[in-house]
Residue, then its C-alpha position, 0 to 999 in steps of 0.5 A: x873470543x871467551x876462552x872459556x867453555x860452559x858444559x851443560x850436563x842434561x842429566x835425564x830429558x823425558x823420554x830415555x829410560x833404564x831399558x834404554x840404559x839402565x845407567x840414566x838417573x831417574x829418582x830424584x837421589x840417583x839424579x842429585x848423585x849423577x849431577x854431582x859427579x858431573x860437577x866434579x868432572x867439569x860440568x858447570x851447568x845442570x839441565x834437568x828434567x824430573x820423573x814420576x815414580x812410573x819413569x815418566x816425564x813430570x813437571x811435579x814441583x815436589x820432585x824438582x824441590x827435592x832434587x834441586x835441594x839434594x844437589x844444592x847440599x853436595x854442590x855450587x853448580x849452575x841450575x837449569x830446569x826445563x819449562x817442557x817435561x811433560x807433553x800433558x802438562x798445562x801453562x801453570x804447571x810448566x812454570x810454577x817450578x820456576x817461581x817456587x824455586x827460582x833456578x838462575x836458568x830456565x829453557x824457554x822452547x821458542x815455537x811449537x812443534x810435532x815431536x815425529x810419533x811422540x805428539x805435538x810440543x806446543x809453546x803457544x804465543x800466550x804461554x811465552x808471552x807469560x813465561x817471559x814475564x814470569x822469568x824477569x819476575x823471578x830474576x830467571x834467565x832464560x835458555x832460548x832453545x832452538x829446534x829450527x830456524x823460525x823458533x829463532x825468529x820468533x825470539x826476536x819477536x819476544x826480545x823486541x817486546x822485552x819479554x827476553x832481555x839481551x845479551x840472549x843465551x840460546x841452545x842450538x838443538x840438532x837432531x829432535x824428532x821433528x826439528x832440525x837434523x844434526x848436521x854440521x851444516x844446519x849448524x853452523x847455519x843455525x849459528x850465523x843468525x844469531x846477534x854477534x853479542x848472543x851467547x850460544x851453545x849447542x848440541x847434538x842428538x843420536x848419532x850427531x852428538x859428536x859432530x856437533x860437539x866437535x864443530x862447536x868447540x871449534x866455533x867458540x860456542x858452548x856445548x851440552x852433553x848427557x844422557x837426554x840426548x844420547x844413550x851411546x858414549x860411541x856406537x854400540x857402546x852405552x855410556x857408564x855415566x853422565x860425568x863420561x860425557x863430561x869427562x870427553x868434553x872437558x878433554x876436547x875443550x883443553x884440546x881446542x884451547x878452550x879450558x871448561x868454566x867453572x859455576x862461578x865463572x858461567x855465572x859472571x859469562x851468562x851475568x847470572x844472579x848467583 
């Protein structure tokens, strides 16, 4: 089992907003700033998601050039940008970000689903098919985000058509409107499919953040924190700030015996390009 334990910060998602928390970073200088304290307090990897100037979910190139050059100048940490932050977007718009750009990881949604109230979240076959592509091209590995179990199946389907390469970097996703519930034992079902070689993380929205935190560090798996997920440090009590979150897993991690990566070293785990 690696020693070692990979913290994702998921800094802003789609969805929450200031009046949610009014500590959530939106701009791109408040999420450039909120990533590099992250960095500082254990973070290695940072999922990050962009907003328009009304707070709304966008795929806009120029917001992700802008924030990923404010964080490249303050710090080394892993980049992550999501292919899924806007439900109106088109293929193109969902990937030109990655070829511009060309972030070590991208989230690959791996299967369609009904977001309860908010909409549908499509990822058609045609659009992963092409995603994939696109991310060998560019030298961008994949995050395999996982709502249910049939999106896992349907990876395997990608990795036999080598549209994925393997070892496979999968991030359990418990607890979405419309996906599987954050439960420990959806998780640790969800976590026996995957290849013994697969790397995997996982994490919890709402209320089963911390179960899940908890019972994935215990399973040797990495984890993800943040403010797309959870508004709530504890019940009733908003979180100060995304690097709170990291500062908590930091801390159980070194209580489980498993010590946080750092960049370099998620980098040489997930045989990243640097």
């Amino acid at each position: 089992m690696n020693t070692k334990t990979i913290i994702t910060v998921a800094t802003t998602g789609a969805f929450p907003t200031k009046e949610d928390n009014p500590n959530i970073p939106l701009t791109p200088k408040e999420i450039a700033a909120d990533v590099h304290e992250c960095w500082q307090a254990g973070a290695a990897i940072a999922h990050l998601h962009m907003r328009d100037d009304l707070g709304k979910g966008t795929m806009n190139l120029d917001k992700f050039r802008e924030t990923v050059g404010l964080i490249r100048e303050k710090c080394d940490i892993v980049i992550n940008l999501t292919t899924s932050g806007d439900l109106n977007a088109t293929d193109e718009t969902r990937m030109e970000h990655v070829i511009d750009l060309k972030p070590e990881l991208a989230s690959y949604d791996c299967g369609s689903m009904n977001w309860a109230h908010s909409g549908l979240f499509i990822n058609h076959p045609k659009f992963l098919e092409k995603l994939g592509q696109v991310m060998i091209d560019n030298d961008v590995r994949p995050e395999i985000e996982i709502f249910d179990a049939g999106m896992f199946y349907n990876s395997l389907y990608y990795i036999k058509k080598n549209l994925i390469k393997t070892p496979a970097y999968y991030q359990l996703v418990l607890g979405a409107a419309g996906g599987t519930a954050a439960t420990v034992e959806n998780l640790v079902y969800l976590r026996n499919l995957l290849p013994p070689e697969a790397h995997w993380s996982a994490f919890g929205i709402g209320k089963g953040h911390l179960p899940v935190l908890l019972t994935t560090l215990a399973m040797g798996g990495h984890v993800r924190v943040g403010m797309e997920d959870n508004v709530f440090y504890s019940k009733g009590q908003l979180a100060k700030s995304n690097a709170e979150f990291v500062a908590r897993a930091v801390r159980l991690a070194n209580e489980a015996g498993r010590s946080p990566a750092t960049p370099a070293e998620t980098r040489t785990i997930l045989s990243l390009r640097g």
